[in-house]
N, C-alpha and C positions, 0 to 999 in steps of 0.2 A: 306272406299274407298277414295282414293286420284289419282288426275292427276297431273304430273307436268313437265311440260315444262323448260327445263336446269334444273336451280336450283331452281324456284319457280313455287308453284302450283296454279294450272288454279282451279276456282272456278267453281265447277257443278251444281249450284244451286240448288232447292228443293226437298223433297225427291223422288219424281217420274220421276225427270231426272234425281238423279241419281241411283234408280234402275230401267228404262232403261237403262243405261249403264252397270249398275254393271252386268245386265242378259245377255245382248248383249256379254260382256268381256267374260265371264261364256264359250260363245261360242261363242270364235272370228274367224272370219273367216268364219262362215257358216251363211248359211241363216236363219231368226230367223220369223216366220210367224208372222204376224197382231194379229192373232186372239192368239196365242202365249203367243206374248208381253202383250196383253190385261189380258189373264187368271195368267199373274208375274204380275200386278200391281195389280189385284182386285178378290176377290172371286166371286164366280158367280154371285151370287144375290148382288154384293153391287157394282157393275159396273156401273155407271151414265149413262145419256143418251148421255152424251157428250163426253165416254170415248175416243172414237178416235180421236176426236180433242184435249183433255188433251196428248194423245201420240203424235199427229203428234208437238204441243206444244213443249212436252218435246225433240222430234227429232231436230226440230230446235233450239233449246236452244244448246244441246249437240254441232250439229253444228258450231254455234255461237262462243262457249266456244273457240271449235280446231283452229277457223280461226280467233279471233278476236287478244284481245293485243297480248297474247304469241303465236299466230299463226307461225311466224319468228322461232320460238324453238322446232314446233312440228314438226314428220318426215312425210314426202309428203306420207308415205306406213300408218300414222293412219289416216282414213277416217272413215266419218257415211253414208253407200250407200243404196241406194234404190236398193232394186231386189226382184222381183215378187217372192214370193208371201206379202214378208215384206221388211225387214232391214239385212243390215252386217255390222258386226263392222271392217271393216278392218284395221289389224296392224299386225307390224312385231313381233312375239309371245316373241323375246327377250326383248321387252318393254312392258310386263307384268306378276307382278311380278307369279302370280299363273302359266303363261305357264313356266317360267322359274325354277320354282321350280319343277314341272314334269318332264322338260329338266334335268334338276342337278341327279335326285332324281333318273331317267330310266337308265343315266350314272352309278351312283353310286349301285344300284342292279346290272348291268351289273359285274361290278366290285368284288360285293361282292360274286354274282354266281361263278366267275372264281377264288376266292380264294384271290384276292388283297385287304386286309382287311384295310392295311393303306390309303391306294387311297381313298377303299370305305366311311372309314370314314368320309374324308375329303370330298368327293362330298356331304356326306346326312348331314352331321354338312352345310355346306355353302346351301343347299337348303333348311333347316328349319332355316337359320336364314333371310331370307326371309320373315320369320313369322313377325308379328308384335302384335299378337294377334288373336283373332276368326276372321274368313271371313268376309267381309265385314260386321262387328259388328255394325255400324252405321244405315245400313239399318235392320237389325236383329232388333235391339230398338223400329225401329219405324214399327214392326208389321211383318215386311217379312221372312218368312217363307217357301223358297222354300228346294225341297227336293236335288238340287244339291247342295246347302249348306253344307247340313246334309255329302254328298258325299265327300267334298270334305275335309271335318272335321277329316273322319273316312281318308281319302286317307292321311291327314299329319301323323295321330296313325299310321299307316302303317311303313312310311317312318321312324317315331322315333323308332320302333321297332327294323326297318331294321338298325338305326344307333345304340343301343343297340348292336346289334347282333354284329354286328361290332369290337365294341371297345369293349365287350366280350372277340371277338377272338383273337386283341392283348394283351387281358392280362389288360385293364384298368378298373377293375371291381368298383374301387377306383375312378374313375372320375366318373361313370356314376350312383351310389349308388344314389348318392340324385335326380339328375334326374326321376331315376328309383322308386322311395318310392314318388315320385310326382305324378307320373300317376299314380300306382295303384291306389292311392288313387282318381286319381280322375274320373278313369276307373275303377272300382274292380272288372267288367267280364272279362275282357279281358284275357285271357290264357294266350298269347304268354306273355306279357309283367311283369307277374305273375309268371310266370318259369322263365324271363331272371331276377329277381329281386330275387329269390329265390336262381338262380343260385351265382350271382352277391355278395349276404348274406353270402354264403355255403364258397364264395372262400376267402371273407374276415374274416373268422373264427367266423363265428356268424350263427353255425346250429342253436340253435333252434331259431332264428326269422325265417331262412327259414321258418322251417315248421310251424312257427306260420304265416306266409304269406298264406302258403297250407291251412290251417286251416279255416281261414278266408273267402280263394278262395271259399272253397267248402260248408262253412256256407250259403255264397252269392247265389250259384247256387242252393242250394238244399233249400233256403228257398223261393229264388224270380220266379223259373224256374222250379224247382223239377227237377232237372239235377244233374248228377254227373261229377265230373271233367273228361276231356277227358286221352284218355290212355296217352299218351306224359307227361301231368303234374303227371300223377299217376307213373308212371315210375320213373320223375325225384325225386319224394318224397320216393319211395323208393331207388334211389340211394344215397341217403343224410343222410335218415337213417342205409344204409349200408356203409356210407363212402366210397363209389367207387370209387377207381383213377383215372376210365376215366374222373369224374368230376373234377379233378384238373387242371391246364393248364402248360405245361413244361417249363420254360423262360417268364412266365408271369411279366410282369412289375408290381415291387411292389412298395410302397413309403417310404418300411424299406429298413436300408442296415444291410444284417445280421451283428451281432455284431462277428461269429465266424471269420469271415472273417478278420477283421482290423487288426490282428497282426497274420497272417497266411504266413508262408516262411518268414520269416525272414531269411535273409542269412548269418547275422552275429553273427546266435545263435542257437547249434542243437535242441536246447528244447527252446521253451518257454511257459511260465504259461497260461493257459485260460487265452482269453483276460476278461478284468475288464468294471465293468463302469466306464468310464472316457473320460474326455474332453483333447484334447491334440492341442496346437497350436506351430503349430512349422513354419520355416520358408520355402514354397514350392519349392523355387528356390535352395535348398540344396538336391533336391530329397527326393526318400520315407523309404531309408535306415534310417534317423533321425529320422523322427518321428516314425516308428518302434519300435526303440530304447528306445525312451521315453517313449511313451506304453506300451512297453511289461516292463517298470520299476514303470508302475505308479501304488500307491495305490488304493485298493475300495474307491469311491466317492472321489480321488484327482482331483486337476488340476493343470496339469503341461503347463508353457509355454517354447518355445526356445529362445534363446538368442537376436532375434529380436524381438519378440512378448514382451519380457518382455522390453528392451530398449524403444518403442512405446507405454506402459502400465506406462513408471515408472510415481510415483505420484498418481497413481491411482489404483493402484491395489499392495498389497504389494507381494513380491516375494521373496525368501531363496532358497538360492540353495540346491538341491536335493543331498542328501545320496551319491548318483553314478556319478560318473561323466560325466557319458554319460546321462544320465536323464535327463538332463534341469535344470530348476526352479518349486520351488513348489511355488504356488499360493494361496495367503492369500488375504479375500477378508473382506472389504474394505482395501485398504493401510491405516493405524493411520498416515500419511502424507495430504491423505486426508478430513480429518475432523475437519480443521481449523476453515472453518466461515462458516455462517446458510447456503449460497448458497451450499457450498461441502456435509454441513449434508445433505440436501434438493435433491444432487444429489445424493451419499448412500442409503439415505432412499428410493428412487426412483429406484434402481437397480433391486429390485425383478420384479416390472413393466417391467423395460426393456426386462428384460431378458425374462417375459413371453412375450412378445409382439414379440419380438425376436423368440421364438419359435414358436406360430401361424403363423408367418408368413413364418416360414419355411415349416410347415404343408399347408399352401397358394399357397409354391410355387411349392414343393416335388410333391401335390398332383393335381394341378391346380384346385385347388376348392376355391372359394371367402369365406372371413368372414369379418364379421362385428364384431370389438372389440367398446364398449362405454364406456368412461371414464367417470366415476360420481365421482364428490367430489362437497365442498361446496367452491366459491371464494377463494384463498388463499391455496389451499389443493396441488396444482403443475401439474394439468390438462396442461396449457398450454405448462410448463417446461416441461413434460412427454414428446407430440406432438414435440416439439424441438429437444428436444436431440434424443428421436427415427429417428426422419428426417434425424439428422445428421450421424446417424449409418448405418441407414438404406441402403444407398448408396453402403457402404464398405460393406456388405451380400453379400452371394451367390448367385447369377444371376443378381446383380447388378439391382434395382428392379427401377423405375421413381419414385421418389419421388412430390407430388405435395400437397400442400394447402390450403385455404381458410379459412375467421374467418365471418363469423355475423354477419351485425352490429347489434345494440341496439337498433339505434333509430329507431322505428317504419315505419315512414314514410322514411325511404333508403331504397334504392330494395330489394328487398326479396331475388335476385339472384345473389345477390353478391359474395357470395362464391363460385358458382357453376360458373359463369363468370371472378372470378381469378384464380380458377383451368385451365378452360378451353383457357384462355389468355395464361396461362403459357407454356400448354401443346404446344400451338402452336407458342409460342416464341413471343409474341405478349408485347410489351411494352408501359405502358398508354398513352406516346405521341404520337402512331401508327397512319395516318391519318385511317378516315373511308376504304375508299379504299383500303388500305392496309392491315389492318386488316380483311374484306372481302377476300381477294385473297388468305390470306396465309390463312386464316378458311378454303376457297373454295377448295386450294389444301392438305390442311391436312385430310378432309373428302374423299376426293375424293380416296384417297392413302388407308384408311381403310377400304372403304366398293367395293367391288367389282362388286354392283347390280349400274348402276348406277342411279335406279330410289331409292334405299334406301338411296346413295349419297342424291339427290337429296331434299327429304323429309327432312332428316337430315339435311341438309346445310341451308334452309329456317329457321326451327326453332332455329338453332343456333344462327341465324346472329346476334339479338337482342342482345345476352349476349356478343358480340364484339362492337355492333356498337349500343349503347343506343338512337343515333340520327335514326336508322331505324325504316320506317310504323310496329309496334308492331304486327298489322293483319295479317303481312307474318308468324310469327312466331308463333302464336298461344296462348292457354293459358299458363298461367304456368307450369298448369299441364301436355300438350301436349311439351312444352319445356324440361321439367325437365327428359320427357320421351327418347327424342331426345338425351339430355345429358348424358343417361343414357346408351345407344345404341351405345353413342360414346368411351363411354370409355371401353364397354365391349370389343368394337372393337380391341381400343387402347394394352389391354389386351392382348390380343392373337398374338399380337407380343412381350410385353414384360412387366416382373410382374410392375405392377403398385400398387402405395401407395400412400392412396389419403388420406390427414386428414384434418378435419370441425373443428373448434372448437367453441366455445359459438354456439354447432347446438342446445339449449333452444329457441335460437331467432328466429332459422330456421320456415319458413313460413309450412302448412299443406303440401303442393303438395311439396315441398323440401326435409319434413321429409322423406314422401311417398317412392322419390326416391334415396335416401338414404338409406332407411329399404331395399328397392327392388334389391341394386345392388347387396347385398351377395346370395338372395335366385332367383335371375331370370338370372343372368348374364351366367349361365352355367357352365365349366371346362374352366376359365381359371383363372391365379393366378392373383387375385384382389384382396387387401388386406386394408379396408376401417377401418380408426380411428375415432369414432366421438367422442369430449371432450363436455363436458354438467353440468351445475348444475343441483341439486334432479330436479328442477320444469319440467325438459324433462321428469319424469317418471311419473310427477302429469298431465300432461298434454297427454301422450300418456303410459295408463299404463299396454299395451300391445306390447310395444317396445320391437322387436325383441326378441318377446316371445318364446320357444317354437321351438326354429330353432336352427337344428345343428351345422350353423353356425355363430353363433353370443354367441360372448362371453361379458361380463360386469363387468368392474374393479372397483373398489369404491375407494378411493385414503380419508384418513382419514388427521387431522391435523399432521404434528408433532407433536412426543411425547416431546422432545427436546424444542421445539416451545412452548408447551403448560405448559411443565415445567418456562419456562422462563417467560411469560407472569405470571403466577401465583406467582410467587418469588418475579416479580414486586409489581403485586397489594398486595399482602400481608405485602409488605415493605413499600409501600403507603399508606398503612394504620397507618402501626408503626408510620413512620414519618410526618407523615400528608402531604408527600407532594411525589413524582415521582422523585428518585434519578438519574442524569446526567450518575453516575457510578457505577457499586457495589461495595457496602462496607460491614462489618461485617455482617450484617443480612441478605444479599443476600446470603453469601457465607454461613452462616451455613442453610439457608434455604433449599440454594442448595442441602449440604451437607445431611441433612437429607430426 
């Protein structure tokens, strides 16, 4: 539970003032009895004799807190009132984040009852992100246990369903899969959310996990409950097994584009062959008649470029003109122009990388689902060179994605959060000669711009400030771990307006609670296209050897010596040896070394 006044939060002191409050919030607005409030602080028998005076205590602390420094910040409508027979917490329900999420959440069934499935989306996506975690998890710890908790628990599973249902029905069965393979797991009675993941399986052409889901369902019920699935899931498991249309969705949004499609109506040709695999870059501003063209001439596993693509390529990629004239160029890859000195080898031998880096992150952005790619080699292997030249590419992709930063440092005793504070710097235009203040304001209004709640603003903005303003009280902002969490929330943010690429590198160095959120942005961040590079020597996997275990989305590159590299080094010392001595230049015995 947190309070906070503008941008920074009002301290609630111990835990019995703040769950009075937290029980109070629970039910703001109404009257909450004495005797109430007593039975949410204490079980029966372990009630002191002094309990009412520990409440009235904790009342005027809470008091205290609203009116004292940040008093100036709070709204005249939050009050702590006396009214017979107890306490009211009076406030206006939009400056709390649980009324506000019931507000979102009652729009959004609204919406989704009358059929407006993209509205409804959008309402129940922005009132679960609200969330921060379990309900008031703080007071949960330290022993509380009330059953409106439990309530209000089950009331978000509700709302995630409802936003399942949702993006079900326009067709994004592909964004909500890993969501959906989350909760069962971590609900596995749950029916509804059991069929919509089943469904969700069925539409991404993967029948039998559906019914290895059904399977499962009703293992659960029939062993924990001696229950059988209800008819609804029994139904949909026989529609799955009968492959029923009704269970397909018409216009569903996929994240292929059929391949029959791309050289369909050509107007400049009565026939043409099935389209092929192939890659084809031609120039857009020429219209779609050309690349047409090119495609419908290009060979199995060619690539053809156009006459602009190949001009912006020369040097780099070798090209011969194609058979047909209307074809283009054909596409030899690496250009023998290229392969002059170690740097070009080093960039060739690196193009597999690219490329697959390249494609994840189309898969990142096609499907708006985050991944974690980690680059492992040993010093010297082209970790960092990889992180560069992707940067540099990266920009020029399809949606034009934010590219941002950060390295490590080494030396032990520098921040820990230094990476995470030049990303963050970057993101918001911030430059190291920035005064405090002005780094503050433009943090203040880049937060502000993201988050829509403005008490999640708020939160956020406290624990960011640190990683701007190293001169600020470090206690506004929290620990690291609560920091890195802030940071974490901010780029998921950031995300959802526009695909973001974030890369770490030497993250070896990276501190626990950094690792933490790092591993966390591909598997917590939700649907949106976040597309995270961390570069690393081996000791990140001797150190964390469950890194990014396990998760669909996190992929891991190993980046080996040059072969080239290694040859050459070896030629040396072998002729170092002959000669007793490390030749200036090669001479004979290098080059038949070479040679054999």
């Amino acid at each position: 539970m947190e309070a906070v006044a503008g941008d920074r939060p009002i301290g609630l002191g111990g835990t019995k003032q703040r769950a009075t409050l937290g029980f109070l919030l629970l039910q703001a607005n109404h009257v909450v009895a004495t005797s109430q409030l007593l039975g949410a602080l204490w079980a029966a028998d372990d009630a002191p004799t002094t309990a009412r005076k520990i409440l009235h205590n904790a009342v005027s602390g809470i008091r205290g807190a609203l009116s004292g420094e940040y008093g100036a910040h709070v709204p005249q409508s939050a009050a702590l009132l006396t009214r017979p027979p107890g306490y009211v917490m009076q406030v206006d329900p939009e400056l709390v984040d649980l009324h506000l999420f019931e507000k979102l959440a009652g729009v959004g069934r609204e919406k989704l009852a009358q059929g407006s499935l993209e509205e409804a989306a959008r309402l129940l996506r922005e009132a679960l992100a609200l969330w921060r975690g379990p309900v008031l998890a703080d007071l949960v710890e330290a022993g509380v246990g009330w059953p409106e908790l439990m309530a209000v628990q089950h009331a978000r599973l509700d709302v995630l369903e409802d936003y399942f249902e949702a993006q079900l029905g326009c067709g994004r069965h592909h964004r909500v899969l890993t969501e959906l393979e989350a909760m069962v797991k971590a609900e596995p009675l749950r029916e509804r959310s059991c069929g919509q993941l089943m469904l969700a399986l069925y539409r991404c052409g993967r029948q039998a996990d559906a019914l290895s889901v059904y399977r499962r369902m009703r293992d659960g019920l029939v062993e924990n409950l001696g229950l059988e699935p209800g008819r609804g899931l029994q139904r949909l498991q026989q529609a799955i097994l009968a492959q029923d249309p009704v269970l397909s969705l018409g216009g569903a949004a996929s994240p292929y584009a059929p391949f029959d499609e791309v050289a369909r109506g050509n107007p400049a040709r009565q026939v043409i062959r099935p389209a092929r695999s192939a890659l084809v870059c031609a120039d857009g501003s020429r219209g779609e008649d050309e690349c047409r063209k090119v495609l419908a001439e290009a060979g199995a596993g060619e690539v053809r470029a156009g006459a602009e693509v190949r001009r912006a390529t020369d040097g780099t990629f070798g090209c011969v003109p194609a058979a047909e004239a209307a074809a283009g160029w054909r596409v030899d890859f690496p250009s023998t122009e290229s392969r002059g000195d170690s740097g070009a080898r080093q960039q060739s031998e690196l193009g597999c990388e690219l490329r697959a880096l390249e494609g994840l992150f189309g898969i990142t952005r096609h499907r708006s689902m985050p991944h974690l790619v980690t680059v492992v080699g040993e010093p010297g292997t082209g970790k960092s060179r990889l992180l560069r030249e992707f940067g540099g590419q990266a920009t020029e992709l399809p949606g034009s994605p934010l590219v941002l930063s950060g390295r490590f440092p080494a030396v032990p005793h520098e921040d820990p959060l230094t990476a995470p504070a030049q990303i963050l710097s970057a993101y918001c235009g911030l430059r190291p000669d920035d005064a405090a203040a002005t780094a503050w304001a433009r943090l203040a209004e880049t937060v502000r711009s993201l988050f829509g709640s403005a008490q999640s603003a708020g939160w956020t903005l406290a624990r960011l400030v640190p990683l701007v303003d190293p001169t600020s009280d470090s206690r506004c902002g929290g620990t690291p771990g609560e920091v890195m969490v802030a940071w974490r929330e901010f780029f998921q943010a950031a995300a959802r307006r526009r695909p973001v690429v974030l890369g770490f590198d030497d993250v070896h160095h990276a501190d626990d609670s950094v690792l933490d959120a790092v591993e966390e942005l591909a598997q917590c961040a939700g649907p949106v296209p976040l597309f995270i590079i961390a570069a690393a020597d081996p000791e990140l996997l001797l150190r964390r050897r469950s890194w990014a275990g396990g998760s669909s989305q996190a992929t891991t590159l190993t980046l080996g010596r040059s072969t080239r590299d290694t040859t050459d080094r070896l030629v040396a010392s072998l002729s170092s040896a002959v000669r007793g001595e490390r030749p200036a230049t090669p001479g004979p015995v290098e080059h038949q070394l070479s040679d054999a």
